[in-house]
Backbone bond lengths (Angstrom), bond angles and torsions (degrees), N, CA, C in turn:
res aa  C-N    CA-C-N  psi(-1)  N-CA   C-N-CA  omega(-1)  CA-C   N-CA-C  phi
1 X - - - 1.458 - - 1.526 110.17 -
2 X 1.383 115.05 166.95 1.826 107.15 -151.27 1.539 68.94 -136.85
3 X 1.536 122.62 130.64 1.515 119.89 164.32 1.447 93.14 -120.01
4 X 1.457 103.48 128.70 1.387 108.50 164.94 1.753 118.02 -129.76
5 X 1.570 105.96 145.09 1.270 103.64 170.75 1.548 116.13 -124.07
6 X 1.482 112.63 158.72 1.274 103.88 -153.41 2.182 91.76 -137.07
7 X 1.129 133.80 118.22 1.158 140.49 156.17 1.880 91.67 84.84
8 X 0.885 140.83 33.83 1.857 132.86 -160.30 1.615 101.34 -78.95
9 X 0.912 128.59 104.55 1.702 145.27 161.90 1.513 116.13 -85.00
10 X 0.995 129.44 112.61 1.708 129.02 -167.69 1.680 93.41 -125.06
11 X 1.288 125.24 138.88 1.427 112.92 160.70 1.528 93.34 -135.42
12 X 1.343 118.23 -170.24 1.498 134.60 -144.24 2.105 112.98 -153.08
13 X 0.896 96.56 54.02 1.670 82.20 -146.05 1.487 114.82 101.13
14 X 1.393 101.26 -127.53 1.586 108.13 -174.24 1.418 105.39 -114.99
15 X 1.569 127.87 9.83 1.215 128.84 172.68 1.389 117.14 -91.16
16 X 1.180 113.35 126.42 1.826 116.57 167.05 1.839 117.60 -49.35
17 X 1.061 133.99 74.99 1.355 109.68 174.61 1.402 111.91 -79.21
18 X 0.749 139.49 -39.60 2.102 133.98 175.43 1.730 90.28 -121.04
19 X 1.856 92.58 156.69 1.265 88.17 166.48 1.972 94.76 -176.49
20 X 0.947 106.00 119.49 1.670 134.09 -159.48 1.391 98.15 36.36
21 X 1.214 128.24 71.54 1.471 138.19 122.65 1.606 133.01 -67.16
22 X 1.476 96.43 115.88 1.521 107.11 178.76 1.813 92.75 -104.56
23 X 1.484 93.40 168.15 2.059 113.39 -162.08 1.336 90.25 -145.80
24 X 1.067 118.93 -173.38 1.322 158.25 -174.90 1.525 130.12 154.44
25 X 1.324 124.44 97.15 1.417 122.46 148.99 1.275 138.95 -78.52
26 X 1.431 131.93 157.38 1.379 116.44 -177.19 1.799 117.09 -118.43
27 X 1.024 128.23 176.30 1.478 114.84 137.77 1.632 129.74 -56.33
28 X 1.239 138.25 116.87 1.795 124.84 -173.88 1.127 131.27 84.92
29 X 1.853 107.97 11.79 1.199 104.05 -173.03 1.449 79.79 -139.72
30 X 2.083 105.49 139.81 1.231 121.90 144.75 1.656 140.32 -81.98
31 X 1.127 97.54 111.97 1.552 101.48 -175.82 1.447 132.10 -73.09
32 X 0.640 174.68 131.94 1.632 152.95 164.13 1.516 97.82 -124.77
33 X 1.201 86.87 132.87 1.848 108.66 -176.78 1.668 87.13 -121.98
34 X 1.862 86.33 125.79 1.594 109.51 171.47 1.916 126.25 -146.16
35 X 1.684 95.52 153.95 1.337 69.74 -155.84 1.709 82.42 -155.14
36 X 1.327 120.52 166.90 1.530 103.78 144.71 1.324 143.92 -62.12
37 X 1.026 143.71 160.94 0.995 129.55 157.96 1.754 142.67 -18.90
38 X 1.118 146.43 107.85 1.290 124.77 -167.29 1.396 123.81 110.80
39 X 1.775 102.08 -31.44 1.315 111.04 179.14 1.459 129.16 -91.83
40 X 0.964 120.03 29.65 1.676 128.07 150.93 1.212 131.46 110.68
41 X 1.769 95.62 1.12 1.783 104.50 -171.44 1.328 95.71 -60.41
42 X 1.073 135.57 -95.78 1.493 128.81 -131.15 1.724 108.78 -46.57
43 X 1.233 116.40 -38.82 1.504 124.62 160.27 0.867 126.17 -44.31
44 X 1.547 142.65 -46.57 1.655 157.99 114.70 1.389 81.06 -0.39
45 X 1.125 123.84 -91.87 1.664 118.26 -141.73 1.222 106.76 -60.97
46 X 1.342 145.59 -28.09 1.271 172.72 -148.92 1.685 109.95 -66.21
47 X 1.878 77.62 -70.91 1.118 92.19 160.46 1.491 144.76 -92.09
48 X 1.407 105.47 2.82 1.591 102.60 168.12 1.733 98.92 -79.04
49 X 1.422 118.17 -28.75 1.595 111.80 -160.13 1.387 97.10 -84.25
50 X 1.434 131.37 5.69 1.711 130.98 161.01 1.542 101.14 93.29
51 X 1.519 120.17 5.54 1.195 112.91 -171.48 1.508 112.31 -88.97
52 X 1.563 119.40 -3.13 1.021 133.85 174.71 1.776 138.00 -135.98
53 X 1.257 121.66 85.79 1.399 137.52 178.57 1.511 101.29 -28.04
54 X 1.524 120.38 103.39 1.766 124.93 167.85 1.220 94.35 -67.49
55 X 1.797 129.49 136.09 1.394 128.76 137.59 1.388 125.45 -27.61
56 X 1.492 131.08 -30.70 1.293 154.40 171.31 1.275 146.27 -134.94
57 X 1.121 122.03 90.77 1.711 113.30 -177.39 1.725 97.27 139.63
58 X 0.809 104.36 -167.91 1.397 126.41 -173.38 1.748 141.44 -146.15
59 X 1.005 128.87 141.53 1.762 119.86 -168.07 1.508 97.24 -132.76
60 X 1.481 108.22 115.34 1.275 126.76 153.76 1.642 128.89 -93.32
61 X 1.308 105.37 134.63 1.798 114.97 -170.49 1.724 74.20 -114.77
62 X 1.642 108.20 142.13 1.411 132.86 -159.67 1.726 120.28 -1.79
63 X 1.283 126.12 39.42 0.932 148.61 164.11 1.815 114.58 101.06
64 X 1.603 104.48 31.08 1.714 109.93 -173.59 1.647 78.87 -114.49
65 X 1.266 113.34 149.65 1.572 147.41 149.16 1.630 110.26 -48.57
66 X 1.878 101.49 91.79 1.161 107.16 176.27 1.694 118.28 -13.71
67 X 1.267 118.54 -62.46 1.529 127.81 -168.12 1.200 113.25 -67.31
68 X 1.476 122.93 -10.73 1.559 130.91 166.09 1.611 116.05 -76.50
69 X 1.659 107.35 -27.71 1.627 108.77 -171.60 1.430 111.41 -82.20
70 X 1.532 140.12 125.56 1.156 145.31 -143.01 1.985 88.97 -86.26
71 X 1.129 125.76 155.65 1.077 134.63 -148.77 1.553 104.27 -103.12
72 X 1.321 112.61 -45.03 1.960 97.50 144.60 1.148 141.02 -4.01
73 X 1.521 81.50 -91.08 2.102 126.06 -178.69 1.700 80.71 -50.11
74 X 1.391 138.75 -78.70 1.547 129.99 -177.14 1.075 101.97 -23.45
75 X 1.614 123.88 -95.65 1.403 126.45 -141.68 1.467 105.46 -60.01
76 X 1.610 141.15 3.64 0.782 116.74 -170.92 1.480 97.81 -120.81
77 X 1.175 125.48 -5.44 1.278 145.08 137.76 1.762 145.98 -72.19
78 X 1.413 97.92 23.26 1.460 111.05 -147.11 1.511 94.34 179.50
79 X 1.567 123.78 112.72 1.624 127.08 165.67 1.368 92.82 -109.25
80 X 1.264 107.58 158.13 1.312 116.75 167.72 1.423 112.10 -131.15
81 X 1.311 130.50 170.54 1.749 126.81 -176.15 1.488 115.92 -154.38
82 X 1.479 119.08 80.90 1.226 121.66 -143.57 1.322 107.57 -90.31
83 X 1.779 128.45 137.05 1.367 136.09 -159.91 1.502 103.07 -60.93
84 X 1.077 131.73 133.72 1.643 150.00 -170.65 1.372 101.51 37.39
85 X 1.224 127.08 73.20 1.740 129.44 171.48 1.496 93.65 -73.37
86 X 1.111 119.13 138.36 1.663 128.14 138.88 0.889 145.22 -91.76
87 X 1.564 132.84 166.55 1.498 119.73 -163.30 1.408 94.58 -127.43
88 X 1.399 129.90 106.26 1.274 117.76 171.41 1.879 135.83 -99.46
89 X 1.475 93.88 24.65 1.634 98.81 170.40 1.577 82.76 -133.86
90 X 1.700 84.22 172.88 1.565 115.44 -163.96 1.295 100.32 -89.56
91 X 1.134 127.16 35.88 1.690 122.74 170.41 1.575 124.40 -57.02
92 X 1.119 108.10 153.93 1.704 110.10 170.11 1.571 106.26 -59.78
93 X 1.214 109.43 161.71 1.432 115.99 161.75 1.852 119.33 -66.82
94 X 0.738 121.77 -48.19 1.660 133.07 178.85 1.407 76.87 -75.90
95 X 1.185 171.26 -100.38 1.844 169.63 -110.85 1.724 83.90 -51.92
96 X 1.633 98.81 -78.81 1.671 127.89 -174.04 1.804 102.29 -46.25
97 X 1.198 144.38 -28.44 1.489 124.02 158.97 1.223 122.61 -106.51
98 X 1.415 128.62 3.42 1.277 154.50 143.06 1.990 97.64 -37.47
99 X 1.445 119.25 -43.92 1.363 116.46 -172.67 1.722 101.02 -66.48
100 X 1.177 124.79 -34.42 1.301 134.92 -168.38 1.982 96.27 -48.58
101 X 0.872 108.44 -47.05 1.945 111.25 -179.46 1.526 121.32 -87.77
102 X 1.676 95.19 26.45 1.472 102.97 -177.46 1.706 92.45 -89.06
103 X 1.185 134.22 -20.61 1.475 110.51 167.36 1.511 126.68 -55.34
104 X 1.115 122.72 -39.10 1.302 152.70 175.34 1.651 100.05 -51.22
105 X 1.008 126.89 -47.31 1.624 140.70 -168.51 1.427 97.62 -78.93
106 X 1.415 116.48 152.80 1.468 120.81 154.88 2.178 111.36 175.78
107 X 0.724 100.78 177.18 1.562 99.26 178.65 1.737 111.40 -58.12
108 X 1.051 105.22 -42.13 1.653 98.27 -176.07 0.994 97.50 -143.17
109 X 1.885 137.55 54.20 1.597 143.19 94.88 0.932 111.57 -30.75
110 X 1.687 128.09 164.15 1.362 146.07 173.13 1.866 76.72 -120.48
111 X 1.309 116.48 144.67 1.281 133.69 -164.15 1.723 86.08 -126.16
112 X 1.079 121.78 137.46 1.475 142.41 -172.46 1.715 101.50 -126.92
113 X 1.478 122.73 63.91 1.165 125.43 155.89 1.398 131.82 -3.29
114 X 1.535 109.07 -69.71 1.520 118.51 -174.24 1.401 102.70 -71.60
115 X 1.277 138.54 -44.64 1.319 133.81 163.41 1.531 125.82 -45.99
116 X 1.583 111.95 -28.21 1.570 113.45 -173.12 1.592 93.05 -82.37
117 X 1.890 119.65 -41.61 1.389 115.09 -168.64 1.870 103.05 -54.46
118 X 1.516 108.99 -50.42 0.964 137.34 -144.30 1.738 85.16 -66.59
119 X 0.883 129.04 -81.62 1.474 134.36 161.27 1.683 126.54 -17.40
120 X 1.453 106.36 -47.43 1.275 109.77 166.49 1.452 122.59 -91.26
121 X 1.341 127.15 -22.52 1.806 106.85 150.11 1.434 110.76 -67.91
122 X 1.274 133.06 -39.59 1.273 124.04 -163.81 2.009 109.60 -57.05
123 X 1.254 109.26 -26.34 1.644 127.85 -164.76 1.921 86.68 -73.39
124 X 1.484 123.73 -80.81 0.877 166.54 121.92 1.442 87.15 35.81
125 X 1.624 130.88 -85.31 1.505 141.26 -152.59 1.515 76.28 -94.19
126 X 1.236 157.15 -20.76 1.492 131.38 147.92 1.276 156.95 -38.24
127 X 1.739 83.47 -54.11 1.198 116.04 163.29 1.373 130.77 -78.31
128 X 1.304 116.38 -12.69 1.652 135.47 170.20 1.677 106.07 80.97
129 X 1.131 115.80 35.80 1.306 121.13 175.15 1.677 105.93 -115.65
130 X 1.268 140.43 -16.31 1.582 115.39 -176.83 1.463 122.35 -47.77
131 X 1.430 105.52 -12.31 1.158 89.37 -165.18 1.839 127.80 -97.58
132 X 1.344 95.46 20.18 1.242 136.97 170.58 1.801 118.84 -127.26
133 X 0.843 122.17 25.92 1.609 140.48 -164.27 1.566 89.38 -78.43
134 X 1.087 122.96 -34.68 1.887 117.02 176.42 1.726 119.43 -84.06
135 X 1.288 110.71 -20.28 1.103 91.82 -175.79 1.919 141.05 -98.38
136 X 0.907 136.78 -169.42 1.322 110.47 -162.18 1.799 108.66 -97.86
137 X 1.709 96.79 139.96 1.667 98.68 -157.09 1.498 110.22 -65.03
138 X 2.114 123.88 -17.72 0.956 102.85 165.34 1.756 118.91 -86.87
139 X 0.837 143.29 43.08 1.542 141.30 148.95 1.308 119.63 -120.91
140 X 1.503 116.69 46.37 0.627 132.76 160.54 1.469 133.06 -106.78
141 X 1.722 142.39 163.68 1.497 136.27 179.22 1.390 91.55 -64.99
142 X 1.846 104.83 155.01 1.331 106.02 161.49 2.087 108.34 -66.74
143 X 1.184 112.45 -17.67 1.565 109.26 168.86 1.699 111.04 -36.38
144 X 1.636 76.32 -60.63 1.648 101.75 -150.01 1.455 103.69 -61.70
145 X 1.375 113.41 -26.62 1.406 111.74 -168.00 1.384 109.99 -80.93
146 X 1.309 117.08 -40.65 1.372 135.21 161.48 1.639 109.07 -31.77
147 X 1.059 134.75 -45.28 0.976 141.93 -133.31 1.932 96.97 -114.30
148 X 1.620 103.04 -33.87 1.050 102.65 144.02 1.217 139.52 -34.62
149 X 1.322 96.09 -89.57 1.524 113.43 173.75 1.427 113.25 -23.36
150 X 1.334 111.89 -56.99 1.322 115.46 177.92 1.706 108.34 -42.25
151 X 1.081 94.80 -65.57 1.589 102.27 -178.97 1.585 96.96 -32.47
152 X 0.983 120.47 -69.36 1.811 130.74 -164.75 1.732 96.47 -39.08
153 X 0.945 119.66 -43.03 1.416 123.46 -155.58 1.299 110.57 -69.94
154 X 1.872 102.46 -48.14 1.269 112.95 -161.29 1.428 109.49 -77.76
155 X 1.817 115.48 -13.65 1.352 131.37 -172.84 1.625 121.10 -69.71
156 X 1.550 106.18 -15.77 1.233 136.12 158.23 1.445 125.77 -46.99
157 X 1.196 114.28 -40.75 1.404 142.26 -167.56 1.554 119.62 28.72
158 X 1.589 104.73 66.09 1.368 133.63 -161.23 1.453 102.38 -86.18
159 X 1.529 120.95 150.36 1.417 130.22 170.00 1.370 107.92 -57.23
160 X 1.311 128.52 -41.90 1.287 149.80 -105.13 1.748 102.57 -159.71
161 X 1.535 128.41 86.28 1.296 118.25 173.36 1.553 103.21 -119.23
162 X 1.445 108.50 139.00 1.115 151.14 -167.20 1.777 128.71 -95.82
163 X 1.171 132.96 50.54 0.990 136.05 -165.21 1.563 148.50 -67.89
164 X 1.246 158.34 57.80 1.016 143.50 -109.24 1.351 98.35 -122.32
165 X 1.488 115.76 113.40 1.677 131.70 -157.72 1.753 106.55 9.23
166 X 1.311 103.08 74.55 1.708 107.40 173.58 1.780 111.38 -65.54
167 X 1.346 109.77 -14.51 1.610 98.47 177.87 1.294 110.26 -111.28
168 X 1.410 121.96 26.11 1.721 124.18 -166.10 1.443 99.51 -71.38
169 X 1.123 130.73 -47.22 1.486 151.49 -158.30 1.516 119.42 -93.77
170 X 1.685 121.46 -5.97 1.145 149.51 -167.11 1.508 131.24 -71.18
171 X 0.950 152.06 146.60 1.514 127.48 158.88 1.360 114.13 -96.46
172 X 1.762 136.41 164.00 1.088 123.75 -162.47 1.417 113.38 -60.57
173 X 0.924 137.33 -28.42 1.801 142.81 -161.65 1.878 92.78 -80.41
174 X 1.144 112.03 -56.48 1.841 117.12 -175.15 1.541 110.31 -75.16
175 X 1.139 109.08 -13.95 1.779 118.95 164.22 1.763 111.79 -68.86
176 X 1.476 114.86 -54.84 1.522 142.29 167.26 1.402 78.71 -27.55
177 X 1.884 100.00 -87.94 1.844 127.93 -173.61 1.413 108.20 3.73
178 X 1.528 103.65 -90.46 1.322 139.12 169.54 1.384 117.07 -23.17
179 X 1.272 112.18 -45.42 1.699 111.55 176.32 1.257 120.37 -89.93
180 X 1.282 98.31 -14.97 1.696 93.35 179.13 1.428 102.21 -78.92
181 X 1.200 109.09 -34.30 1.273 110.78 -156.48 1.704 103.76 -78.16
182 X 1.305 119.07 -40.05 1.486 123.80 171.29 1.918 87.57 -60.74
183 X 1.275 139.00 -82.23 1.071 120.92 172.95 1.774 126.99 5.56
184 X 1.085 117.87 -92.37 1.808 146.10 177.07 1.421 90.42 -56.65
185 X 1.530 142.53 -8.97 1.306 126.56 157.91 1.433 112.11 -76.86
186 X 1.298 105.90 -60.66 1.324 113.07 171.62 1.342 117.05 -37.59
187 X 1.213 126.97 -71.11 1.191 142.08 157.19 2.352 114.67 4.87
188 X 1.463 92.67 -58.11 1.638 123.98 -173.42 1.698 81.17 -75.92
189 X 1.472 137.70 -18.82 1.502 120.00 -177.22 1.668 113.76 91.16
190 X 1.000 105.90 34.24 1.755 133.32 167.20 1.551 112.31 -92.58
191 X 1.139 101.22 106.07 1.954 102.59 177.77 1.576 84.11 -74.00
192 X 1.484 106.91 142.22 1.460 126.84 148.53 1.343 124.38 -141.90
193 X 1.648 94.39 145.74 1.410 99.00 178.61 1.389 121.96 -131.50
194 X 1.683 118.71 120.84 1.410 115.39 -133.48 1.789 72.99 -125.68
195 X 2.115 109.95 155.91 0.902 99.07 -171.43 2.158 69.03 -118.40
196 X 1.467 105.04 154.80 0.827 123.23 151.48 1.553 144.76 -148.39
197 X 1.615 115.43 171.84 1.506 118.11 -178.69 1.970 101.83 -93.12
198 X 1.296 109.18 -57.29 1.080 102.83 -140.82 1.742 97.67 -78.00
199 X 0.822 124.24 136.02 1.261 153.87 -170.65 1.901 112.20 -45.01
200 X 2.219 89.17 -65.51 1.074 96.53 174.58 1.177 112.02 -56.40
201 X 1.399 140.42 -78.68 1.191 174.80 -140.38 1.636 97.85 -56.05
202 X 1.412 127.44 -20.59 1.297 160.91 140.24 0.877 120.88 -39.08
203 X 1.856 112.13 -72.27 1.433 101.79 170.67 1.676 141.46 -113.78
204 X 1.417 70.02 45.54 1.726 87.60 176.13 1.433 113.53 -122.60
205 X 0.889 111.29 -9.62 1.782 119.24 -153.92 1.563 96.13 -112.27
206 X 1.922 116.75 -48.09 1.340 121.91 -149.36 1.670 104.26 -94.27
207 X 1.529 115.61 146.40 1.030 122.42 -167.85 2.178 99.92 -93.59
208 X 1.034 111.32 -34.62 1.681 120.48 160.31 1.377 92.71 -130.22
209 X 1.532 104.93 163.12 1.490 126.24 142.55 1.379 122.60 -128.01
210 X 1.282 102.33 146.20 1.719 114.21 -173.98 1.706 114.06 -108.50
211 X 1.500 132.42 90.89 1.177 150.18 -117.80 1.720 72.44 -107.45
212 X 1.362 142.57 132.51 1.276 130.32 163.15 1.949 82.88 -130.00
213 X 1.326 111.65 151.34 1.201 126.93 170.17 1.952 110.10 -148.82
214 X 0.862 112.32 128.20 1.644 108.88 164.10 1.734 101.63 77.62
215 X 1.177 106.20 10.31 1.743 107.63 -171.42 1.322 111.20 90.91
216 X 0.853 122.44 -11.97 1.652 123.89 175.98 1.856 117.51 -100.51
217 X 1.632 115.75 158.69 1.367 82.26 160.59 1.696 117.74 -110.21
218 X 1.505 101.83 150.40 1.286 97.05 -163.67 1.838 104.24 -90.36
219 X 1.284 107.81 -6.29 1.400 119.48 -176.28 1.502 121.83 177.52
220 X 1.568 88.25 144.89 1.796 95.50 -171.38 1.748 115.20 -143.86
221 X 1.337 116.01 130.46 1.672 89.78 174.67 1.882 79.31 166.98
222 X 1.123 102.22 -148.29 1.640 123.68 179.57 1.385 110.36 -80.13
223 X 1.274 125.93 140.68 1.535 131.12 -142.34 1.989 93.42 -69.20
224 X 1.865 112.45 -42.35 1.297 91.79 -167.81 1.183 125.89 -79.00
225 X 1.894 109.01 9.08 1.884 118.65 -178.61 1.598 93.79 -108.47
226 X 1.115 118.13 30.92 1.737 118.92 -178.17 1.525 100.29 -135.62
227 X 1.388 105.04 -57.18 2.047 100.37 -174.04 1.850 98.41 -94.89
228 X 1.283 105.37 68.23 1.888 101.04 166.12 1.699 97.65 -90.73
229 X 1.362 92.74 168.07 1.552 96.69 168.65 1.478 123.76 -50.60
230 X 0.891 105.32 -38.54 1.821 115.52 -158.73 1.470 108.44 -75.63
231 X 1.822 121.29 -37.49 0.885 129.15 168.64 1.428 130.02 -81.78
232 X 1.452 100.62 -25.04 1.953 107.32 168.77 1.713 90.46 -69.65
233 X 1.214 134.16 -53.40 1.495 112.10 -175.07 1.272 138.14 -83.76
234 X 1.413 104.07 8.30 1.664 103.01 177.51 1.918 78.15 -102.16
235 X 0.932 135.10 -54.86 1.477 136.59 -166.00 1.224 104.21 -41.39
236 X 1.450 109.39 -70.54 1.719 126.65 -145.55 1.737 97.90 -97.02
237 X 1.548 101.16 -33.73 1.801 107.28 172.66 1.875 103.61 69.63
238 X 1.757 95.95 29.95 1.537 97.41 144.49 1.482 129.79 -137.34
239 X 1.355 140.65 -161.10 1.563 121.07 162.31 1.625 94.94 -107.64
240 X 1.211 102.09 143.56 1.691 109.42 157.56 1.227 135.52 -107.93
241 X 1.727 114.69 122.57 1.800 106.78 166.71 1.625 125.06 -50.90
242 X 0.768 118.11 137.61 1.631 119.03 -170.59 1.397 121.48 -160.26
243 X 1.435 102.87 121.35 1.568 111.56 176.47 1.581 110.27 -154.36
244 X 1.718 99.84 -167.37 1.304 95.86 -160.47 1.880 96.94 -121.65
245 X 1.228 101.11 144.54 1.489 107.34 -176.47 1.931 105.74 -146.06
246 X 1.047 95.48 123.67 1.440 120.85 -162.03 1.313 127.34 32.79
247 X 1.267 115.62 68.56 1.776 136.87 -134.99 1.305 130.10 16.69
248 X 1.700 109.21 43.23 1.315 128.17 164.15 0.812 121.53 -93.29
249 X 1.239 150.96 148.44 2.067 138.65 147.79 1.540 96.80 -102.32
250 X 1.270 90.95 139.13 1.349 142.39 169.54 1.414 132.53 -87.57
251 X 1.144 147.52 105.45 1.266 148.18 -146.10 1.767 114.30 -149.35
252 X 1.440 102.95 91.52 1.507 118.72 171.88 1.610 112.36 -95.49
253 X 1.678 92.39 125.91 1.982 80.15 168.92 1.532 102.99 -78.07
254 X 1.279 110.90 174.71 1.738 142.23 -169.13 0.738 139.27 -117.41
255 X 1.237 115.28 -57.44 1.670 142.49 -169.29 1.704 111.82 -178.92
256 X 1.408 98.07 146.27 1.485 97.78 164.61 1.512 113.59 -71.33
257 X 1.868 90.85 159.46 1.520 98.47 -139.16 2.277 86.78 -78.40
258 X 1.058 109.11 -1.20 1.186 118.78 -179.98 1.576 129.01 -93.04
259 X 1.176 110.01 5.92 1.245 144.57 162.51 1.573 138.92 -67.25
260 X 0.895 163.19 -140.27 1.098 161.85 -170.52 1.619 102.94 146.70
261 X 1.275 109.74 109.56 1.579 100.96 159.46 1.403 136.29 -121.49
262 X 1.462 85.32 161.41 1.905 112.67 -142.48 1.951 97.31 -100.86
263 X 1.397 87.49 137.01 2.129 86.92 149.65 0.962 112.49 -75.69
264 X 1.301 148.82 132.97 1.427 160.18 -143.50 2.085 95.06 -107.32
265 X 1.487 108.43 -32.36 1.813 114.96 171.30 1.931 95.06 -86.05
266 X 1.123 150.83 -68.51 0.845 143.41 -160.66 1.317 136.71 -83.74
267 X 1.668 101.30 -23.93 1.371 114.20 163.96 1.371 97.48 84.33
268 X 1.881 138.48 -1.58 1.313 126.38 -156.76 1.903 78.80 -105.90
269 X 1.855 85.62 164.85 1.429 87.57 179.10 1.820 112.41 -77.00
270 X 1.735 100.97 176.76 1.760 75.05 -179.90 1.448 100.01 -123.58
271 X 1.438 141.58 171.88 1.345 102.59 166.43 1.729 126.43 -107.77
272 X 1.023 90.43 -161.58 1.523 94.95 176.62 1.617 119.77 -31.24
273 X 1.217 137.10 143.00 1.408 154.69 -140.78 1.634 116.45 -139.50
274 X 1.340 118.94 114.82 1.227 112.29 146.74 1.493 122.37 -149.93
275 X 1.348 99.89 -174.34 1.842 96.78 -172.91 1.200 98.06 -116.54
276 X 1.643 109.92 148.47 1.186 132.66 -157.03 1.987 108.50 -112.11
277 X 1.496 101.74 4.16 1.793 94.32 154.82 1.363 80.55 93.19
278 X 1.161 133.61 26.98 1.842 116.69 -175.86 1.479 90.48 -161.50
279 X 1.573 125.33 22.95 1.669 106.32 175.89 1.269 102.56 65.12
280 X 1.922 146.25 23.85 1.216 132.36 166.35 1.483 90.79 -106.39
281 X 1.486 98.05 145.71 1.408 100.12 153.44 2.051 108.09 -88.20
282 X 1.697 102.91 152.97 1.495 99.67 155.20 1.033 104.41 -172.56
283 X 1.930 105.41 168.61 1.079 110.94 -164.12 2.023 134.36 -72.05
284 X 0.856 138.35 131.91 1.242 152.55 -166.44 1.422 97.65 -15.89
285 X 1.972 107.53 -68.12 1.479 110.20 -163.49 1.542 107.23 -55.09
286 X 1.583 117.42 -44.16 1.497 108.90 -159.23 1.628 98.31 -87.60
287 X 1.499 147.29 -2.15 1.068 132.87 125.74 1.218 128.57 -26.01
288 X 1.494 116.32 -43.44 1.750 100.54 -166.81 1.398 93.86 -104.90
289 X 0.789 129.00 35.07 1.818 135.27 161.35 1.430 112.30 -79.41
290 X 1.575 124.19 -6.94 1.273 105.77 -135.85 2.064 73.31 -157.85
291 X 1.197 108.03 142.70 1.714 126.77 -172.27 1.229 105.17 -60.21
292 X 1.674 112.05 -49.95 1.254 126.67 -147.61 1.486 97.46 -134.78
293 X 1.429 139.24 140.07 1.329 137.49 145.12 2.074 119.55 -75.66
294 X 1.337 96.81 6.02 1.625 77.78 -175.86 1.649 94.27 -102.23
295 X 1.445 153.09 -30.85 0.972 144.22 121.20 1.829 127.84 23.54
């Protein structure tokens, strides 16, 4: 399914949160929409997943007028994964992604059992949780629950998954998890659209990114014509270390981008910084001497 949005204006009161933002998702492609804080992703997502009426503009699912597509046919075409969801009954874990095939269900559905089981271990042994599938979802880590959820989403088995910072809550190894695994979805021909913080994790994982800042977007395209220097610091308003490690780049913030940094023994300034794919630090100029930093 192709979700597109075209001019979307959202306000809040008297605050602008979006304002002529156009989108596009695809089938097979991972997106990651990033931004600072404040600037409108989860609202963006909000409203591409129909859960939210823009003051302006419009969202098309394969070129029909969101408000034309019957709300079923969506959810069962369309997961969504909403930033800090909670679980407020004592359900099992397999109970809690078991909800994921509630589109599928209804008064006069024919309910296809082996397909709902079949669907919900498959989410489950994805997500690296079966093996806790009995126990109860509140005694669980906020990781673990996270990770749930995920499960719930994927149990759906939607064209269209919807993510809202699924690794915020994560530890580094289930962050990895998480992307591969949104990865190898994509992969099967699942558009997703994942909202994230971490930078790297951005541009290693995402097939575009959609840079929104201030409600607008300030940039969009392939992760290394989206995270350059110039734009992580007018955006994000810091500088970042950045290099490449086993034909990845890597992207640590530093310092604010308003800063100047100092040798702390010499007091002289130092300059610009990156890593060279081997745990060295070096300097900027004699970096770009050279094709490749993993070398």
């Amino acid at each position: 399914m192709i979700i597109s949005a075209s001019g979307i204006g959202v306000k809040r009161g008297d605050a602008t949160i979006l304002q002529s933002v156009d989108f596009v998702a695809r089938p097979g492609e991972l997106v990651g929409l990033i931004g600072p804080n404040g600037a409108g992703k989860s609202t963006l997502l909000e409203v591409i997943a129909g859960l939210r009426k823009p003051e302006l503009g419009e969202v098309f699912y394969d070129g029909k007028l969101a408000s034309s597509v019957p709300r079923r046919s969506l959810a069962r075409r369309l997961a969504y994964l909403k930033q800090d969801a909670a679980v407020d009954w004592p359900l099992s874990v397999e109970k809690v992604v078991a909800l994921g095939r509630l589109p599928y269900s209804g008064l006069f559905a024919a309910r296809d059992r082996r397909a709902d089981d079949k669907a919900i271990r498959a989410a489950m042994e994805t997500a690296g949780i079966a093996h806790f599938a009995e126990r109860n979802v509140q005694t669980l880590s906020g990781g673990e629950r996270a990770r749930v959820l995920l499960a719930r989403a994927l149990a759906v088995e939607a064209e269209t998954l919807l993510a809202d910072e699924p690794v915020d809550a994560l530890d580094p190894l289930h962050q990895l998890n998480v992307m591969e695994l949104l990865r190898s979805t994509r992969d099967r021909g699942t558009g997703i659209v994942v909202v994230l913080h971490d930078l790297t994790l951005a541009s290693r994982f995402c097939d575009r990114l959609v840079l929104l800042d201030r409600g607008r977007v300030a940039a969009e395209g392939a992760p290394e014509d989206v995270l350059t220097d110039e734009i992580i610091a007018q955006c994000y308003g810091v500088r970042a270390l950045t290099g490449i490690h086993a034909g990845g780049r890597f992207i640590v913030p530093w310092q604010k981008a308003s800063q100047q940094l100092h040798d702390l023994k010499t007091d002289r300034l130092v300059p610009p910084l990156v890593a060279n794919g081997h745990g060295r630090i070096v300097p900027i100029n004699a970096a770009q001497q050279r094709r490749t930093l993993d070398s």
